[in-house]
N, C-alpha and C positions, 0 to 999 in steps of 0.2 A: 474459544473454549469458555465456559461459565462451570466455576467451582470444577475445575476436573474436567468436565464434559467436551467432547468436540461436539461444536453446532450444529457447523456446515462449512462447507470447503468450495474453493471456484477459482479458474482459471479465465483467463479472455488475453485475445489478444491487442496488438499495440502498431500503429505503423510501423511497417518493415526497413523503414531510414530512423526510425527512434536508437536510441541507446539502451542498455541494462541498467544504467542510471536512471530512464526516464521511464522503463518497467517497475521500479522498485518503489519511484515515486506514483503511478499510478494505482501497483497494488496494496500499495499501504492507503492510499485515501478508497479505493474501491471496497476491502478489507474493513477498515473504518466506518464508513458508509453502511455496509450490513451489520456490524456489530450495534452503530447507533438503533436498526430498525430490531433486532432479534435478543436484545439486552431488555434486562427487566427495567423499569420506571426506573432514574436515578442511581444507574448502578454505577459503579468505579470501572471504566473500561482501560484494560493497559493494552496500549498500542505497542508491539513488540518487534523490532527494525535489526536487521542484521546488517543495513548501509549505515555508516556512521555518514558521509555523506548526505542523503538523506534526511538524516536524523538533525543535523545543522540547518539543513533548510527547513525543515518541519519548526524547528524549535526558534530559528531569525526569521532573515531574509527569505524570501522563494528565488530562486534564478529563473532565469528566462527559460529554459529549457521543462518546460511541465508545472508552467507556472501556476495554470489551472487548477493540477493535482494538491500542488503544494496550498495554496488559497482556499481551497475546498478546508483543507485538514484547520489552516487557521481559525478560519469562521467555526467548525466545528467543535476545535476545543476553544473556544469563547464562549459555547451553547452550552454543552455537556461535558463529566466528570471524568476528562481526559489526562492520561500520562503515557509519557512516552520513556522506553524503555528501550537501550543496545542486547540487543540478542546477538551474542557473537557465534558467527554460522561455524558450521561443521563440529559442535563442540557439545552435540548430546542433548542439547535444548530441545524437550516434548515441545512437536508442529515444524520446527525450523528447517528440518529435512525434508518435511511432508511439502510445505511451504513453498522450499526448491523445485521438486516434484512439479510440481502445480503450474510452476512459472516456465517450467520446462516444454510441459504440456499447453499454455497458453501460448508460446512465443512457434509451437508447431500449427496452430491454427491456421485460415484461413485469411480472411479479412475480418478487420475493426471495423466498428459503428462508432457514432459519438465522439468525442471528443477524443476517443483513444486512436482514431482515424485519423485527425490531424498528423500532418508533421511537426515534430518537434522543432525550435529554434536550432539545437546541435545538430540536427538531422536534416536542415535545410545547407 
């Protein structure tokens, strides 16, 4: 969302041996990822996480499990004018339903490309 606005909204899927943990972590850096490219020059982007989970590894350490995801989002807020924010789910938060939705939608897909195609470390 910019000022109010929804952008754009996107689902994909995840290896089928991954966890909801390692969904969360990939669509918060995939989510991230297009905001970095659809955000104006230099905007303040808030990254908005209903995993607190997540949200620790985003802001420490990455675990082994979606390491990649987690690493992407580091480098990312080192580049740009990144915060991160607990969006506590089911509690009326404008997107965070939509959000669900979406992940719902993606975890009914087909097959993953890319690195979302891998298997997770938890899911080995």
């Amino acid at each position: 969302m910019v000022n109010g606005t929804q952008i754009d909204t996107g689902a994909g899927a995840i290896n089928s041996r991954s966890h909801v943990f390692d969904a969360e972590a990939i669509g918060a850096w995939r989510g991230l990822e297009w905001a970095i490219v659809v955000a104006p020059p230099r905007s303040k982007i808030w990254l908005c996480i209903d995993s607190t989970s997540v949200i620790w590894c985003i802001r420490g350490n990455a675990s082994n499990s979606s390491q990649w995801a987690f690493l992407a989002c580091h480098r990312a807020m080192e580049q740009h004018n990144i915060s991160l924010r607990w969006a506590p789910g089911h509690t009326g938060i404008e997107g965070n339903e939509a959000a669900d939705t979406l992940a719902g939608e993606g975890a009914l897909r087909g097959s993953a490309i890319g690195m979302e195609a891998e298997p997770m470390i938890s899911g080995i």
